[in-house]
Every structure is written in C-alpha cells, then in structure tokens.
N, C-alpha and C positions, 0 to 999 in steps of 0.2 A: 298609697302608691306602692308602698312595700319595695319589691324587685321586679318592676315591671317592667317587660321587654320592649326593645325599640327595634325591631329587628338591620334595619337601615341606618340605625343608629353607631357611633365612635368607639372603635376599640380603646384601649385602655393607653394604648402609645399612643396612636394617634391624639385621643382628648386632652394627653398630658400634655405634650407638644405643644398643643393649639392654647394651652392655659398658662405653658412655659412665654412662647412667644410674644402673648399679650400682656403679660406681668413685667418681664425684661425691657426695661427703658433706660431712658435718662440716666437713670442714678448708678449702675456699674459704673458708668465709664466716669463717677466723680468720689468712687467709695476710696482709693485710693488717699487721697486727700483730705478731703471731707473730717473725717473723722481726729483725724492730727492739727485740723486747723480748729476744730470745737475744742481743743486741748486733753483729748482723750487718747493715752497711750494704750499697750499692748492690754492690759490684766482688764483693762476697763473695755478695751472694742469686744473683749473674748465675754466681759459679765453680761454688756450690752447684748450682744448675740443670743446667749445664752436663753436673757429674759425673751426677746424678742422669737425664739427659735421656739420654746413652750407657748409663748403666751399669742404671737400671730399663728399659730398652729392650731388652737381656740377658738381664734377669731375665726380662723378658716373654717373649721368646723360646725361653729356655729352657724355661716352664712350658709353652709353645704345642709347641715339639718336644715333649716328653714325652709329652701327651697324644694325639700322634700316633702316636710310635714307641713308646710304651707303654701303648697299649690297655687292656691286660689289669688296669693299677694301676690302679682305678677309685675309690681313695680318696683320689685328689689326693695333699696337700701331704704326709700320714702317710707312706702307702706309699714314696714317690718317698727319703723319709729311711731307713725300713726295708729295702727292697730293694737299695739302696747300702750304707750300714752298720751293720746289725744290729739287733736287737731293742729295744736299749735308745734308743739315738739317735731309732728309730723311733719309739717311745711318746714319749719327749718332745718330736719332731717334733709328733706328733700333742695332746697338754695344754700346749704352748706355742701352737698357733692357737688349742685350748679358752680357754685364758686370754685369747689377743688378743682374742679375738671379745666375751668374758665384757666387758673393760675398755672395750672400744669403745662396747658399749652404757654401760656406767658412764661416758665421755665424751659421751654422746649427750644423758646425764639431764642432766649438768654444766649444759651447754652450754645444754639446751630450758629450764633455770630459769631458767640468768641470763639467755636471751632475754627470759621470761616476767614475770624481775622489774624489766624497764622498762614493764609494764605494771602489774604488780601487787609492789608494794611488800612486800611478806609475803615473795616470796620471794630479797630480797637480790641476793646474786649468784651465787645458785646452787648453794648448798652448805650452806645452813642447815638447821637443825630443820623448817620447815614442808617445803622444797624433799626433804629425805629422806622424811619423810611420805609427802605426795602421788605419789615416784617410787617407793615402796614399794609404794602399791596399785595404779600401774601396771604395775610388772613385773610383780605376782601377778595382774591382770588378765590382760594379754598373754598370762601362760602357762599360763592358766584355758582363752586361747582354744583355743591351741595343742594343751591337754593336748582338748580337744573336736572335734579332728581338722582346723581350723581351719589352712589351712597356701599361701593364695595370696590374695593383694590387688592383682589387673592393673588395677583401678580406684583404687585407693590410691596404687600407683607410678607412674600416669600423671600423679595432683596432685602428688607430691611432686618429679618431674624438672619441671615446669612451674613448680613452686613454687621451684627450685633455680637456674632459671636466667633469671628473669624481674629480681632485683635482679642478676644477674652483669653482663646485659645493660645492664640500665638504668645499675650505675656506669659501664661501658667508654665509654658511648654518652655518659654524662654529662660524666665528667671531660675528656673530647676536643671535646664541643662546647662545653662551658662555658670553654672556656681554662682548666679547672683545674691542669694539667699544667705545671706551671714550670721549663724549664731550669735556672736557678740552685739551685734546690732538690733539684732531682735531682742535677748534680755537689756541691755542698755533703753527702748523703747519699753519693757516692760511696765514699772508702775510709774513712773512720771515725775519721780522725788524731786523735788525743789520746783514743782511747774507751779505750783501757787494754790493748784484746787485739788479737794480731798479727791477720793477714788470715789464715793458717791456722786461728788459733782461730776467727773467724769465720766461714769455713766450713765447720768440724766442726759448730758451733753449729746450721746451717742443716737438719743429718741427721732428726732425728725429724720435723721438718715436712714436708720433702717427701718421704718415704715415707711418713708419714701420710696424705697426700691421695692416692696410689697404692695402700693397701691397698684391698682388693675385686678388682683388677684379676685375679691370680691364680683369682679364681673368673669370671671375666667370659673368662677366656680357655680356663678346662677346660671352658666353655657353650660353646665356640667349636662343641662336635662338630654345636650345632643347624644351622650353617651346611651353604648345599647340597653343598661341597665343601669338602677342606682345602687347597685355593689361595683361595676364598673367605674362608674362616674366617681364612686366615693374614693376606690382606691386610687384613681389617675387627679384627683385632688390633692389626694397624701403625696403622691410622687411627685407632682411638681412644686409642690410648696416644700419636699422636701430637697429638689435639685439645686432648686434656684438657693435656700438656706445655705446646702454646703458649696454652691458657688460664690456666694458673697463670702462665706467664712473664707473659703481658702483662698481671695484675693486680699480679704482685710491682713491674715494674717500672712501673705507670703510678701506683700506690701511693707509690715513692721520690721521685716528683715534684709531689706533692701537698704532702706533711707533712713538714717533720722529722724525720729517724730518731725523735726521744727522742719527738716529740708521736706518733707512729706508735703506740712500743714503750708508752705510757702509757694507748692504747685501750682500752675494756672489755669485756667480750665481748660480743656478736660485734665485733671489732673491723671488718669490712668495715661497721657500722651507721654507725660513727663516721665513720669517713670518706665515705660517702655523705649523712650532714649537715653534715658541714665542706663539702662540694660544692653539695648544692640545697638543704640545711634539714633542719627534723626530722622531713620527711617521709619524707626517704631512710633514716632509721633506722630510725621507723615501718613502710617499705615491708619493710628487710633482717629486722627481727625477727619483723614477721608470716611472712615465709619461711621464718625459721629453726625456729619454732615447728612449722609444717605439716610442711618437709621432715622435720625429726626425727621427729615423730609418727611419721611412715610410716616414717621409717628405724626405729626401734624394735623397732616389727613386725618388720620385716624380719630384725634382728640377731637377735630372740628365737629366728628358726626356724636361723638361721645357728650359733647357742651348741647349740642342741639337737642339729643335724644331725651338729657338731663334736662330740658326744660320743657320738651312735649311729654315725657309722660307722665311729670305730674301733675301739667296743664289737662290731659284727660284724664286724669282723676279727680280734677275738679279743685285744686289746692295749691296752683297757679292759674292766673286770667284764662280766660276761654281764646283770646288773642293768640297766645302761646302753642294751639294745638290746631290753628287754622291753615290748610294744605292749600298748595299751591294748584296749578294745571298738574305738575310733574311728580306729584302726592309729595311736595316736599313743605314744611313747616315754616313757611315763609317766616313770622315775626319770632321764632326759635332761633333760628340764623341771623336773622339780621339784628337781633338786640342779644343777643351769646356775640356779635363780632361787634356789636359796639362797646358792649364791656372789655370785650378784651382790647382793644382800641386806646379805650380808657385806661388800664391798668399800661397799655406800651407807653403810652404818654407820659405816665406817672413813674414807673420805673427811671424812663430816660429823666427827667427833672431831679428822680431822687439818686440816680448812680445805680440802682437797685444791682446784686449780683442772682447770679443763677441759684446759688443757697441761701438765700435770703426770697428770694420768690416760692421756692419749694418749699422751705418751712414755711411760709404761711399756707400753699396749698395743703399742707402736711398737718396743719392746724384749724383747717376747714373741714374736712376730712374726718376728724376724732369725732365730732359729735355724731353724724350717722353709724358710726364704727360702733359706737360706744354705746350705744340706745339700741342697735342691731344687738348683739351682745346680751344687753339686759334682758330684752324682748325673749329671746331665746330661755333663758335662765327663767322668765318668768314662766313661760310654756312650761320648761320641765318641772317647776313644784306646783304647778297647775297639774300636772299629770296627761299632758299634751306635748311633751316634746320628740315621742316617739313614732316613728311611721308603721303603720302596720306590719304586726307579722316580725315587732321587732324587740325583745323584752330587754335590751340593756339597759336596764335605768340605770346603775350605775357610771357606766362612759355617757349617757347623757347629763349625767348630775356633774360630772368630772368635765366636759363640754363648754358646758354651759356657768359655771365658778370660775372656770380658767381663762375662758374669753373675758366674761364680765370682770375680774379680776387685772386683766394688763388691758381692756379700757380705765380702770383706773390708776392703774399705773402710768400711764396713756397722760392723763391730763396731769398728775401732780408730776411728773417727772417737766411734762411740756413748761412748768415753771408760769409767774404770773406775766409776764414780758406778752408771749406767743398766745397767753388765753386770753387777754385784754386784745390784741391785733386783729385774735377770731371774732370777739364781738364786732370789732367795728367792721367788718365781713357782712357780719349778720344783719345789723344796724337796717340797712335798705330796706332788705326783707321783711320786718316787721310794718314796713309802707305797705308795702303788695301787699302782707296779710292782713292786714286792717281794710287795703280799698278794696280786695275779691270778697273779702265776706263781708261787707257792705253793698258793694254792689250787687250781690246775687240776695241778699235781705235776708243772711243769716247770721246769728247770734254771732260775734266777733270773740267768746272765749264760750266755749260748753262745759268747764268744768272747771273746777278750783284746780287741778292740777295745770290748766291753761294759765291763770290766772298767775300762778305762784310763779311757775318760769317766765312770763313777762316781766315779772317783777325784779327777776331774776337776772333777766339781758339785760334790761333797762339800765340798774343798778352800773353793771357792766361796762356798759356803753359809756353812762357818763362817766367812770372812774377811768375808763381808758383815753376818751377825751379831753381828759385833765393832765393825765399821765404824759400824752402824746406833744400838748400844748406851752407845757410847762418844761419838756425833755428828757422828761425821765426816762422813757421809752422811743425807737427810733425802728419800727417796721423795715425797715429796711437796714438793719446791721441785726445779722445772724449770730 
C-alpha cells in the first residue's frame, strides 16, 4: 500500500477530528472521580498515564500498521486474532469485542439514568426499576431503527461531539480562572500516605479507566484508510491519540487540585458534574448533565450499530452462525439486532437485580476488550520478526520492532495489572461463546479445534471458568463491585 493516494480522501484535521469524536465518550465525564474512588491518588493517576500514554500509543500503532500491511484482514480486531493464532482465539477475539461493545452500551444506560436522575427523581441513580424500564424501550427502540435499515446519524454526532465538549471546555476554563486549582491540595492528594495500598496498588487501580476512555480508538484508526494517504492517516492517528491523552491528563490532574482525593472518590455520577459545582455552582452540574444526557443519547445509537456490526462480521467470515449475517428487506442484519438487543436486555435485567454501578459495568466491558487488544498486539509483533510488518517502500524496522514490543508489552501489563478479580469475570463473558463455537463448527462439519494451540486455550478458558465459578458461588469475587 505504501503511501497510496486517495485523492477524495481526509485531510489530516479532518481524520483527526472524526477519530477524536469517536473515541471521546462516557469516560471524561467520570475521570474525575473515578480514579480517587479506586484509591489512586495524584503520583499514581500521573504513573498510570504515563504507562497508559506509551503503552496505548503502541497499541495504536500497532492497530494502524496492521491496517496498512494487512489490507486484506478487513475484519479488524477478529481477524488480526485468528490469522495469528487459530480459530479458536480468533472467535473469541471476535465475542470478546461482541461483548465489549454489548457492556459499553449497558454503561452508557448506567450513566444517561443517573445523569437523568438529577432531574427526575424516579430515576435514582441509575439502576432502578423505572431506569430498567425506560432503557428497555430504548434499546428495543434503537434496534426497531436499525432493524428498518436506519444505520447513520452525521447530524446526531455533530450535537453529541459539541455536546461533549462544551462542559470539558467550560470546567478547564473554569477551574484556572476561578483560582480553583490549589496547590496545597494538589500535593496533599499526591501519594496517598496512610490510604492503606502501596503506590503500585494504586496504579494497577488506575487500569480500567484509562483504557476505558481510549476504547473506540481502534475503530477510529481502521477509518484511518478514509485518509488521502497513509502518511496522512498515520499522522492524524498520532494527533488524536495524542489530544485526547493530554485531555484526560489535564483534567485528572487539575481535578487533584481542586477536591480531596476522598471528596473526589465520593462524587456521584457523573462525577465531573460535581466538581464543576464545587467550582461555579449548580449550574456547572446542570450544564455537565444536560451534556451527559445528549452526548449518550447519540452515543447509544451509535453502539447499537457498533453490537450489530460486531456480530455480522464475523458471522461472514464464517466464525459466528450464518443466522448472524442474514439481511433483512432493508439489507439490515435482522438476528445481529435482535439477539445484540437481547443480550443487552439480559445484562439490564441483571444489573438492576445486582445494583450494578456505571464503573462496575465498564470495567467488565474494559475486561472484555483486553483479550482482542492483546492478541491484536502480539499479531503485530509476530509479523514484524516474521519480517512482515512493514508496508512497502517502508524500511524502519526499527520503530516497527519498537511498535510492535511496546504494544505487546502494555497488553501485558494490560492483564497482570487487571488483577485475578476482572480476569476471572472476563471468562465468564467468554463462557457462552465456547457454546456457539462448538455448535457452528459442528454444524458446518468442521473439525471443532485445527491445532494444538486450539486445544491448549480451551483448556485454558475452561480451567478459568470453572475457577471463577467457584470464586463467584462461594463470594470471593462480586462482578458487580469495582
């Protein structure tokens, strides 16, 4: 592919833009908080970053090679697991993003309640009876639209990025003119003495969050190919992964200088509402949750067609049921939609029975999510001491060798920092999917593993699975407390 023209193709502001927009969700408006309530003070949010600002920069890159020097995988995050290591990894490369995406929207309802229910009392904080309800005839809405061929909103996602980043702007703007920003406050928040866990515990803590606020990015960078070139595309990658980085740094750290870790970590959701009326009043919270409201709305949409897509296309690839990729009159994915909105049906259900909070649903999306991260990653790294990970016409092996170690590298960090709590929750995510993958390659009358490295990771989940439903049955472990 080399640097091949598109001439109709995205300039460089524009692509960045369009990859800022899709990345930016949910999680601003909870970094705030977030991170003081996992017990992670100032030295530890800044080492968190730090790891995450090298090591998702990696990851980035590595998604962005791929898509360059492998063209031909054009089902993203699935393929890129299955063409590295086998069938099986691949499929549940491919029902671990199913899942993410599924949970993300189940964090999106979380979140649009408890916004909701600073207006309207009914619905708590976000996880009640009425708040299931009402997000029950939304999902079935959404996917009414969807199933009626309904599948772009460029008018929707222009209010929702203006809607996103109108309180961003206003607290940055706020807390620096208002002298909200207290030195003493900030080093008093520095390292956390007497809070009970070391500064490594603290920054294991910091993991679900900010790869939280970085998922999307991966699809914001396989768009990259809209760019006029892939020297364009590559640099309008670096720039929005680098915007969005020092947008999050400079709210976590202008956040530590406001509040007390403990008055931080006690915010409500959205916890950036809170601190924007601790600063100008309860206007500023007024302003964040009218935000938070609109942006979700539109984000919703968006995830409904993101859970569908995630399950048509790797039903034409053949590594979910052929059911999965059958069109309607209005070419829409008829049983993509309607079994993506029954799962998520299922997890609203389960949430409301278990109290589930908005950070506690996104760590498990955030924990669905690693495994295609993280085999994406290796994949990469394998191509390049394959002596394949470069595109034509392009001789840095070096920064690909540097690439492709540093991605694969904070994938691992990625799972040992995720702790055994969240890797035992993933399996039971996974759990179902080893159903589908036993009855599609049976019913299509193909060998159910093709190689020992099939073999070794069932054994592998397996294992897994039953240890966490041991874990779960017994109390050890509680999915639903972050």
């Amino acid at each position: 592919m080399g640097n091949k023209s598109n001439n109709q193709g995205l300039g460089v502001a524009k692509l960045a833009l369009f990859s800022i927009g899709l990345t930016l969700a949910s999680g601003v408006f909870s970094l705030s908080g977030d991170f003081a309530a996992g017990g992670a003070h100032t030295l530890a949010v800044l080492l968190g970053w730090v790891i995450c600002g090298v090591g998702m920069l990696g990851l980035t890159m590595c998604f962005f090679k791929l898509s360059v020097v492998k063209t031909d995988l054009t089902s993203g995050i699935y393929s890129y697991a299955k063409e590295g290591f086998g069938e099986f990894v691949g499929f549940n490369s491919a029902w671990g993003y199913w899942m993410s995406a599924m949970l993300a929207q189940l964090s999106f309802i979380t979140l649009l309640f408890a916004a909701l229910g600073n207006f309207f009392d009914v619905f708590g904080s976000g996880s009640n009876l009425a708040s299931m309800v009402v997000a029950s005839i939304i999902i079935w809405l959404l996917s009414l639209l969807v199933l009626r061929g309904v599948n772009q909103a460029v008018a929707i996602n222009a209010v929702v990025v203006i809607a996103k980043c109108v309180p961003i702007v206003v607290m940055v703007v706020a807390i620096i003119l208002a002298g909200a920003f207290k030195w003493d406050i900030f080093m008093d928040n520095f390292t956390g003495e007497g809070s009970g866990m070391t500064l490594l515990e603290q920054v294991k803590s910091t993991v679900y969050t900010t790869v939280w606020t970085f998922i999307g990015i991966e699809g914001a960078v396989v768009l990259s190919g809209r760019g006029k070139n892939t020297k364009v595309a590559g640099i309008a990658t670096v720039i929005s992964f680098l915007s969005l980085f020092v947008l999050y740094l400079l709210i976590s750290v202008l956040s530590m200088g406001v509040m007390p870790a403990e008055e931080l970590g006690a915010l409500t959701n959205p916890p950036m509402a809170g601190l924007l009326e601790y600063v100008v009043g309860p206007w500023g919270a007024v302003l964040v949750n009218i935000a938070v409201i609109v942006s979700l709305g539109g984000a919703l949409f968006s995830y409904t067609i993101l859970c569908v897509d995630s399950a048509y296309g790797p039903a034409e690839q053949g590594a979910f049921p052929p059911v999965f990729s059958k069109l309607n009159k209005f070419k829409a994915p008829t049983w993509s939609v309607i079994i993506s909105a029954i799962f998520i049906q299922v997890f609203i259900v389960v949430i409301y029975f278990n109290a589930g909070t908005y950070q506690a649903v996104y760590a498990m999306s955030t924990s669905a999510i690693m495994v295609p991260y993280v085999f994406s990653a290796f994949y990469y790294l394998k191509l390049v001491i394959k002596g394949q990970g470069l595109e034509p016409g392009n001789n840095n092996k070096a920064m690909a060798w540097l690439i492709g170690i540093v991605g694969s590298i904070y994938g691992i960090w990625l799972l040992y920092a995720s702790g055994l709590q969240y890797i035992l929750i993933a399996t039971i995510l996974y759990a179902p999917g080893s159903i589908m993958y036993y009855y599609n390659r049976k019913k299509k009358g193909q060998k159910i593993f093709e190689s020992t490295g099939d073999v070794v990771a069932c054994v592998v989940l397996a294992a897994l699975i039953v240890t966490a439903i041991i874990f779960i049955a017994t109390g050890r472990i509680n999915p639903f407390e972050m």
